[in-house]
MMTF fields as JSON, N, C-alpha, C and O atoms, coordinates in Angstrom:
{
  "mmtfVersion": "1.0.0",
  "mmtfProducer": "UNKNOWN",
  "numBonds": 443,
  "numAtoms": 444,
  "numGroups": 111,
  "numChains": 1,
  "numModels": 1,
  "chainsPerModel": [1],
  "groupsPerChain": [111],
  "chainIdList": ["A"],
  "bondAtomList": [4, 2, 8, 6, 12, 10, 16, 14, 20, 18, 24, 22, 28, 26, 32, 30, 36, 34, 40, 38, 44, 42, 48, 46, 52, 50, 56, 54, 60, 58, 64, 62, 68, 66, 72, 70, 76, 74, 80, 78, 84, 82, 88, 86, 92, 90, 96, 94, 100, 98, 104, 102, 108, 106, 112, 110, 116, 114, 120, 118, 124, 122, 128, 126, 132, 130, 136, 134, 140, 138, 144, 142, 148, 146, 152, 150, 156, 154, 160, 158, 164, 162, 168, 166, 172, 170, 176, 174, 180, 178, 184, 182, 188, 186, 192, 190, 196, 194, 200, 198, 204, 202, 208, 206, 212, 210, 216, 214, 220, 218, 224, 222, 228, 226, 232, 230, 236, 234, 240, 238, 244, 242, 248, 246, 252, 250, 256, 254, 260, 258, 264, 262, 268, 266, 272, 270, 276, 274, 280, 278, 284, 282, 288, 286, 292, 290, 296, 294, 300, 298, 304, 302, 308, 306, 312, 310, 316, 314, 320, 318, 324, 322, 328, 326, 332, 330, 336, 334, 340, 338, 344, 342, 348, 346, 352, 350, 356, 354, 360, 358, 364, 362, 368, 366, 372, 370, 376, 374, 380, 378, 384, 382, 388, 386, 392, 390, 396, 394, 400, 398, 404, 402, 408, 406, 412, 410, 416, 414, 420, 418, 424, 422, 428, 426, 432, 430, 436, 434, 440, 438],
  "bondOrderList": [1, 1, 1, 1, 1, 1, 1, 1, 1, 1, 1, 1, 1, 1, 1, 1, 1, 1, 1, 1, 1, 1, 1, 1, 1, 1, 1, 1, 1, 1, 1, 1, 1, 1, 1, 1, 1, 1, 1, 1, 1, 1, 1, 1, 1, 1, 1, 1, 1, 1, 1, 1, 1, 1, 1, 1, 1, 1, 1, 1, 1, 1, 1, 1, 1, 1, 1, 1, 1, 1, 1, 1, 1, 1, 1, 1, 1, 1, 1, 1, 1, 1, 1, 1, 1, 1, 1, 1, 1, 1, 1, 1, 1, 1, 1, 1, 1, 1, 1, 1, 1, 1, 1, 1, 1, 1, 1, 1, 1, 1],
  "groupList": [{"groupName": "UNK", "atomNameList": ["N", "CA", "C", "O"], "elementList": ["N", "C", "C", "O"], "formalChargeList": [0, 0, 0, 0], "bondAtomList": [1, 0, 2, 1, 3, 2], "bondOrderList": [1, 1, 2], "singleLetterCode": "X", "chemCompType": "L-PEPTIDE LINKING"}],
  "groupTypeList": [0, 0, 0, 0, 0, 0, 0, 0, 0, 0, 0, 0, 0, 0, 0, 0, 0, 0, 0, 0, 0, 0, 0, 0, 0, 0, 0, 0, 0, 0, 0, 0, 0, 0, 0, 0, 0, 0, 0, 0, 0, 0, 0, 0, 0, 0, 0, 0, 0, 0, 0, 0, 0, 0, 0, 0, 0, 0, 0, 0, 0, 0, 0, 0, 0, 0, 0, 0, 0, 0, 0, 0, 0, 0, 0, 0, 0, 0, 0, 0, 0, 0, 0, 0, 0, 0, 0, 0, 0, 0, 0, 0, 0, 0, 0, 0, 0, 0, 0, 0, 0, 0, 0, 0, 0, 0, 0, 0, 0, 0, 0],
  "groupIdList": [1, 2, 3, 4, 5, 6, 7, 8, 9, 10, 11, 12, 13, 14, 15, 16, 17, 18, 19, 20, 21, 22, 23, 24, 25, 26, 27, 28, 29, 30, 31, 32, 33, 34, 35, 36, 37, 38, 39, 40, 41, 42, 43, 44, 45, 46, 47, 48, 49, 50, 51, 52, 53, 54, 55, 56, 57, 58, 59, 60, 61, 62, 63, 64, 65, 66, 67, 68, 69, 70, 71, 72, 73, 74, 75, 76, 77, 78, 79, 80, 81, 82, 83, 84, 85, 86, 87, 88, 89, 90, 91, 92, 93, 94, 95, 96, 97, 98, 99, 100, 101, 102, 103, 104, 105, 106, 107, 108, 109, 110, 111],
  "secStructList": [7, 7, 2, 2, 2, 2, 2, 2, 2, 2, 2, 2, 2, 2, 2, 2, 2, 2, 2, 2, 2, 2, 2, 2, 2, 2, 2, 2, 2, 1, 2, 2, 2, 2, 2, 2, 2, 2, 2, 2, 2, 2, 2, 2, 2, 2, 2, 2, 2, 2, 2, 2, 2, 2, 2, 2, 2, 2, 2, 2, 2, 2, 2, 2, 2, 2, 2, 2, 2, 2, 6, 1, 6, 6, 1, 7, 7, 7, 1, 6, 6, 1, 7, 2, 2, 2, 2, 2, 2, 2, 2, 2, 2, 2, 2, 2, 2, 2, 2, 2, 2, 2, 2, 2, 1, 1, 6, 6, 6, 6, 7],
  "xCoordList": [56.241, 55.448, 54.198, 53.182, 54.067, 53.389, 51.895, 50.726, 52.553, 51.946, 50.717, 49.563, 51.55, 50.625, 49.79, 49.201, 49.835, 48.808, 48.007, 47.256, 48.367, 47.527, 46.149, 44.926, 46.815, 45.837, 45.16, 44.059, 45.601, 44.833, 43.631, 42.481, 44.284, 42.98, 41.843, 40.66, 42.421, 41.554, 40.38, 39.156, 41.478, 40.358, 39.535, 38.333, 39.879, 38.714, 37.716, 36.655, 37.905, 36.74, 35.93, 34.744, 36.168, 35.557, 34.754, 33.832, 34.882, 34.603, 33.623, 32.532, 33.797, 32.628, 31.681, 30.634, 31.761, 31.108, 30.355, 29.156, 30.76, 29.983, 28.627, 27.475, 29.725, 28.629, 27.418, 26.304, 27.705, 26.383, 25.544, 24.462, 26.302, 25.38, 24.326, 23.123, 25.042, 24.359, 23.274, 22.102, 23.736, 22.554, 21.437, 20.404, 21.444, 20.697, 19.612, 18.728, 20.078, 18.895, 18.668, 17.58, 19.314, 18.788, 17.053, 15.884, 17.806, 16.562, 15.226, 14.093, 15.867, 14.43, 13.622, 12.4, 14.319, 13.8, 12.921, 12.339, 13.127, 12.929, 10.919, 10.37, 10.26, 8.939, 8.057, 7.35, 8.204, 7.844, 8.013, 7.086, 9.283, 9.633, 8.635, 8.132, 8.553, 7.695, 6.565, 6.168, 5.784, 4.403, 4.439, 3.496, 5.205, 4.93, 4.948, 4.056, 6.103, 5.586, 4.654, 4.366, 4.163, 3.528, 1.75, 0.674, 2.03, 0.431, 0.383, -0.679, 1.783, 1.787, 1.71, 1.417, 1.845, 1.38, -0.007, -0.629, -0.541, -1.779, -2.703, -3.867, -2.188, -2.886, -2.325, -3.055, -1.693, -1.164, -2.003, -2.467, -2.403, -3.02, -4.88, -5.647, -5.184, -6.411, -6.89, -7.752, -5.99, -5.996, -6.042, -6.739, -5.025, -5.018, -6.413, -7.043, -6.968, -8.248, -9.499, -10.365, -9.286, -10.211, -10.052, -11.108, -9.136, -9.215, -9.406, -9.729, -9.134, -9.485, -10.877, -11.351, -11.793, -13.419, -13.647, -13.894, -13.554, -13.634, -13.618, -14.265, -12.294, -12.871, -13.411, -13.997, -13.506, -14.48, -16.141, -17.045, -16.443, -17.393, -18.007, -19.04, -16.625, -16.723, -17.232, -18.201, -16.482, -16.2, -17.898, -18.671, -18.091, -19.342, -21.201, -22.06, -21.055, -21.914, -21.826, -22.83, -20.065, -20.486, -20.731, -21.294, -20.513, -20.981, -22.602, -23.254, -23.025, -24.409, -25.55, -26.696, -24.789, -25.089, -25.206, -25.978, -23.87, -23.532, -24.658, -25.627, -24.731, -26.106, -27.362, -28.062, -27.667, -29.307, -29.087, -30.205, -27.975, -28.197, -28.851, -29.85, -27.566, -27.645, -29.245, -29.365, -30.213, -31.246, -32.503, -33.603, -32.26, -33.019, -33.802, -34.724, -33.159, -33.969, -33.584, -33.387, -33.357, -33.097, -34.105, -33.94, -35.369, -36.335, -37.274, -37.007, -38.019, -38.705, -40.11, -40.706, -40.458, -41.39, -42.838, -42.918, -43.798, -45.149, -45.671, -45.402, -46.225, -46.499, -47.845, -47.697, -48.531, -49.896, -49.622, -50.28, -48.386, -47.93, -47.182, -46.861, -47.102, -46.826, -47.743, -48.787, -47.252, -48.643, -48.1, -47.184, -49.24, -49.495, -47.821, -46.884, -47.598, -46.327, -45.263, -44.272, -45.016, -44.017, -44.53, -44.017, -44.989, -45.31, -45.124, -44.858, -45.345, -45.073, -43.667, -43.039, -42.724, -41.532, -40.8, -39.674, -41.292, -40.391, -40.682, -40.086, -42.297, -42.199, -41.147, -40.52, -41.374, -40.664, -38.816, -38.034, -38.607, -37.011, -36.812, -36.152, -37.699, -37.691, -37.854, -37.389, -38.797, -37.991, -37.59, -37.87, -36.507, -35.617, -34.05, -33.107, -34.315, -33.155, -32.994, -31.956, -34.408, -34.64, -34.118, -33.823, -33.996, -33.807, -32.599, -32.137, -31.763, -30.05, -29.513, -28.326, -30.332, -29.714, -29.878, -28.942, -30.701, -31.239, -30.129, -29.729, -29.892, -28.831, -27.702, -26.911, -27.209, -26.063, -25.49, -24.357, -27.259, -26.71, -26.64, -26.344, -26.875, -27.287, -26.339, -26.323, -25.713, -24.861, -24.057, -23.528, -23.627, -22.539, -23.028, -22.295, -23.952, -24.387, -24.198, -23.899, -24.291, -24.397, -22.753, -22.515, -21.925, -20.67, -20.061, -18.957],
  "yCoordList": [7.771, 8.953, 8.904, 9.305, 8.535, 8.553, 7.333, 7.538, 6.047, 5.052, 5.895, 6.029, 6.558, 7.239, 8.597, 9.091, 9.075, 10.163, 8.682, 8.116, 8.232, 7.137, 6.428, 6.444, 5.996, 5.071, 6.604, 6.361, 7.794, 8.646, 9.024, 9.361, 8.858, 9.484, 8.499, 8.834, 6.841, 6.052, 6.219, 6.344, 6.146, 6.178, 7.279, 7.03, 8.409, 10.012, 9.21, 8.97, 8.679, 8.802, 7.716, 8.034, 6.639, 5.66, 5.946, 5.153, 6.875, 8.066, 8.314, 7.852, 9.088, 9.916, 9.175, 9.772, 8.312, 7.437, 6.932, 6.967, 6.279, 5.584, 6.797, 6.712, 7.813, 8.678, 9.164, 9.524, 9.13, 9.574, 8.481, 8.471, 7.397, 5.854, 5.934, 5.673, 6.299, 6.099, 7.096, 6.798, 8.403, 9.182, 9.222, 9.755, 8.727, 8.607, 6.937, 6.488, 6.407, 5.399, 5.836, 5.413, 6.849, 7.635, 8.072, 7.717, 8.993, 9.715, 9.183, 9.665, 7.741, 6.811, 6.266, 6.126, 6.025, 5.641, 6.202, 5.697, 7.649, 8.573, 8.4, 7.785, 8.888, 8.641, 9.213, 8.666, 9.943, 10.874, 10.394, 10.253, 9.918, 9.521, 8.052, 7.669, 7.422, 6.231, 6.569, 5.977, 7.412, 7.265, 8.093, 8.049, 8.546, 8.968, 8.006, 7.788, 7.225, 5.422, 4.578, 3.791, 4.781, 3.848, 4.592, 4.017, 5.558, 6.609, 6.275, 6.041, 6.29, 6.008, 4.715, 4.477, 3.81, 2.292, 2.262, 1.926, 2.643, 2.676, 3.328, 2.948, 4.267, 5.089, 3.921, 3.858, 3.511, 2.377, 1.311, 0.927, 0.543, -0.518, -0.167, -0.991, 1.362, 1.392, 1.18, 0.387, 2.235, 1.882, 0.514, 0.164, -0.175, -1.136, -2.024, -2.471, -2.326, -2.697, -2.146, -2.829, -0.815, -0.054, -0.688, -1.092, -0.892, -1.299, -3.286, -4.006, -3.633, -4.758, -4.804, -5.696, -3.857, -4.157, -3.835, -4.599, -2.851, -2.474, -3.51, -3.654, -4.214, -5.353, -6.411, -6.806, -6.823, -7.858, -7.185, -8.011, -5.893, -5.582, -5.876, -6.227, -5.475, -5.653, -7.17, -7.693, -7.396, -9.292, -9.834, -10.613, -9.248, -9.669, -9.682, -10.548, -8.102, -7.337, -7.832, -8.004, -8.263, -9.307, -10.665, -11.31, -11.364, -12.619, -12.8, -13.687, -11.893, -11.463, -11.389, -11.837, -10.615, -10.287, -11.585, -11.719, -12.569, -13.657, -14.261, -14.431, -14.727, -15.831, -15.139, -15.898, -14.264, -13.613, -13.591, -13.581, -13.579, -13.616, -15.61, -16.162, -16.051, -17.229, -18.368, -19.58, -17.486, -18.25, -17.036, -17.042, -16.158, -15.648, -14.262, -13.469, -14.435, -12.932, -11.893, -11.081, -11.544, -9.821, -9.562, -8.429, -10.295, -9.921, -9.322, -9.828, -8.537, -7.956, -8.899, -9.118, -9.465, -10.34, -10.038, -9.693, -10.051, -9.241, -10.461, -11.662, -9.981, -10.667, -11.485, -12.704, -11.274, -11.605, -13.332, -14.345, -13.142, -14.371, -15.687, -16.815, -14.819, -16.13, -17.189, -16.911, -18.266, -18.76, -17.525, -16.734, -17.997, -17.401, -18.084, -17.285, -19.33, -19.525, -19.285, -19.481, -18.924, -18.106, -16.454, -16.213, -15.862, -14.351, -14.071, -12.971, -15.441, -15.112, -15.602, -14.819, -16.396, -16.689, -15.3, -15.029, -14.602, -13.722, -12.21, -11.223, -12.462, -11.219, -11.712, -11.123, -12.593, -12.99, -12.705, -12.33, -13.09, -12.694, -10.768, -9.966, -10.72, -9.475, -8.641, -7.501, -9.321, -8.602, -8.833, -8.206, -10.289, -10.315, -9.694, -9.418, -9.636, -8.269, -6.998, -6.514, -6.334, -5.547, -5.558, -4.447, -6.375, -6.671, -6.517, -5.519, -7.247, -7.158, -6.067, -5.772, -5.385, -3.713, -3.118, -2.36, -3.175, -1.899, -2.127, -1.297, -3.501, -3.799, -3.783, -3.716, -3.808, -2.936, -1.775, -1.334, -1.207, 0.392, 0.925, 2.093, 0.171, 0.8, 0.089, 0.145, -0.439, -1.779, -0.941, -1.69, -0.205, 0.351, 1.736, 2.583, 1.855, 3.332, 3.802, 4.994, 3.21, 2.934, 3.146, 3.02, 3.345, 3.229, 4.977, 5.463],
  "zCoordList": [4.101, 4.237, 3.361, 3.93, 2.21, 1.373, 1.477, 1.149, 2.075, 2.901, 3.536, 3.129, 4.989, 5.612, 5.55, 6.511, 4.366, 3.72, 3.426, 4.222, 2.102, 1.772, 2.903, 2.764, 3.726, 4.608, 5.579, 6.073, 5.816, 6.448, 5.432, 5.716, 4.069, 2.847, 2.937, 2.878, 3.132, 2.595, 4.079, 4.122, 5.207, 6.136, 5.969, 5.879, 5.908, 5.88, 5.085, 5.66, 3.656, 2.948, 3.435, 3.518, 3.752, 4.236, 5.375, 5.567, 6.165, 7.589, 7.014, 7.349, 6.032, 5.212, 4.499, 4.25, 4.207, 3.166, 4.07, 3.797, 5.472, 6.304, 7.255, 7.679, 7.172, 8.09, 6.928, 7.309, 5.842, 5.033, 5.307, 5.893, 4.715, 4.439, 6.05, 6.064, 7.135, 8.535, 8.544, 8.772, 8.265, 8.232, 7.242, 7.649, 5.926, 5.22, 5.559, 4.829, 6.789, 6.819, 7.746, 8.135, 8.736, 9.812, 9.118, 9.273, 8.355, 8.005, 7.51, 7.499, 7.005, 6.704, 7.623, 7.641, 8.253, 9.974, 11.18, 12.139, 10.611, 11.384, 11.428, 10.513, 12.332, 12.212, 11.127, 10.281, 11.289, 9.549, 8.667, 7.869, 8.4, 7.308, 7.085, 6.029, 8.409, 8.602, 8.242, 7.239, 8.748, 8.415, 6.885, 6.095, 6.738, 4.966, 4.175, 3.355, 4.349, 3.846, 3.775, 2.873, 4.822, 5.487, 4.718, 4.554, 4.522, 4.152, 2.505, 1.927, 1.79, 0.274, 0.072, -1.1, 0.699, 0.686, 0.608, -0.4, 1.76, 1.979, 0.856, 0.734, 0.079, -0.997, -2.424, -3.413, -2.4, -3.545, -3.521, -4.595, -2.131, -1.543, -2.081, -2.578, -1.752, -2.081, -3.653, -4.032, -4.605, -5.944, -6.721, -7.673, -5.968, -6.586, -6.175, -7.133, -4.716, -4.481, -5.558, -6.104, -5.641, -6.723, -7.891, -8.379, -8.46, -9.995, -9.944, -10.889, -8.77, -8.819, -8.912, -9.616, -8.224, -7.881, -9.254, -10.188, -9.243, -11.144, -12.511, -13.548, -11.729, -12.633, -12.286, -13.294, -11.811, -10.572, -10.824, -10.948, -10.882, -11.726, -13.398, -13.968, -13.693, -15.308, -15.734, -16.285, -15.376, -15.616, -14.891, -15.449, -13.724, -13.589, -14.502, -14.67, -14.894, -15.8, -16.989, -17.679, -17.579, -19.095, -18.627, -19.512, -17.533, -17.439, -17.35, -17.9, -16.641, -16.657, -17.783, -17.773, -18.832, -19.971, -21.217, -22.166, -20.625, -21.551, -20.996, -21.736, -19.471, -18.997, -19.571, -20.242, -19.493, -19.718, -21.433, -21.947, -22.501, -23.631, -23.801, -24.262, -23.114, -23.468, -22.644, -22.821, -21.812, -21.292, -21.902, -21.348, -22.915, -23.68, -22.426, -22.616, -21.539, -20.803, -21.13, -20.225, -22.318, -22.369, -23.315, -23.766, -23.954, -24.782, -23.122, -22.033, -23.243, -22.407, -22.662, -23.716, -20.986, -20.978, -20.62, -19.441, -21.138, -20.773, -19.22, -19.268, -18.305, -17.226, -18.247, -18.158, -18.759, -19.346, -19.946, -19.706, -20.794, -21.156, -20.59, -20.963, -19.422, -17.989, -17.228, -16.638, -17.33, -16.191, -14.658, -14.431, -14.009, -12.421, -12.003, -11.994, -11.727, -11.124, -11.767, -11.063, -12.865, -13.043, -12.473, -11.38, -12.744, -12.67, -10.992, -10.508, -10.163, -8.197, -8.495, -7.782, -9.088, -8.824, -9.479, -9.06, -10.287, -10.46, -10.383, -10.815, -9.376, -8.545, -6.885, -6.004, -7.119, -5.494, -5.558, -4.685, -7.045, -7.073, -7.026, -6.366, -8.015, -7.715, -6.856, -6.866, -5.705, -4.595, -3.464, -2.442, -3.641, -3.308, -3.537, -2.795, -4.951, -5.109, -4.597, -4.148, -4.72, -4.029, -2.537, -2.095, -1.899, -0.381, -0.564, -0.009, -1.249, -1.261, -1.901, -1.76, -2.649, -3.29, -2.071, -1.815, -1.24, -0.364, 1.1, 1.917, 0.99, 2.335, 1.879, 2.821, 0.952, 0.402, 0.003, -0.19, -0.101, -0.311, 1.226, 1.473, 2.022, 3.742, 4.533, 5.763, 3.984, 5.624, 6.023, 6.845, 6.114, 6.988, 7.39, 7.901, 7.198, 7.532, 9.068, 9.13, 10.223, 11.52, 11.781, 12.982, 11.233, 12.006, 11.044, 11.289]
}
């Protein structure tokens, strides 16, 4: 007698144990539940891109800083003390930068 309480108890709970376990990946499954996942990834995915550019910035601005310390361009240069071919090579860079600031601040504007 005691046998069969036993194996009726063990089965109930095992019943129970399985029907939660089933419904609780039910509920993960469910579409909602999908795209709520699927939306906090996507918000995890952006941050982390953000702090990558961030530093991919950083790292760029001191490398910048290290080359222009280390080839002496951060003393401010009077055009007067240039020959002519320097003073067109670095009006010409200059605005060529210009060209790549301005198509970067604009490239995607159209969509």
């Amino acid at each position: 007698m005691f046998r069969r309480i036993f194996w009726f108890t063990a089965g109930a709970a095992t019943g129970v144990w399985a029907t939660t376990k089933v419904n609780r990946k039910l509920k993960q499954l469910a579409p909602e539940s999908l795209a709520a996942q699927a939306a906090d990834k996507a918000v995890e995915t952006g941050h982390r891109l953000k702090d990558f550019a961030l530093d991919v910035r950083a790292g760029m601005l001191q490398r910048e800083a290290e080359l222009g310390e280390a080839l002496g361009l951060e003393a401010p240069v009077e055009p007067a003390e240039l020959p002519s071919q320097h003073r067109r090579a670095i009006a010409q860079r200059v605005t060529y930068l210009q060209q790549i600031n301005y198509t970067n601040n604009h490239r995607n504007e159209d969509h």
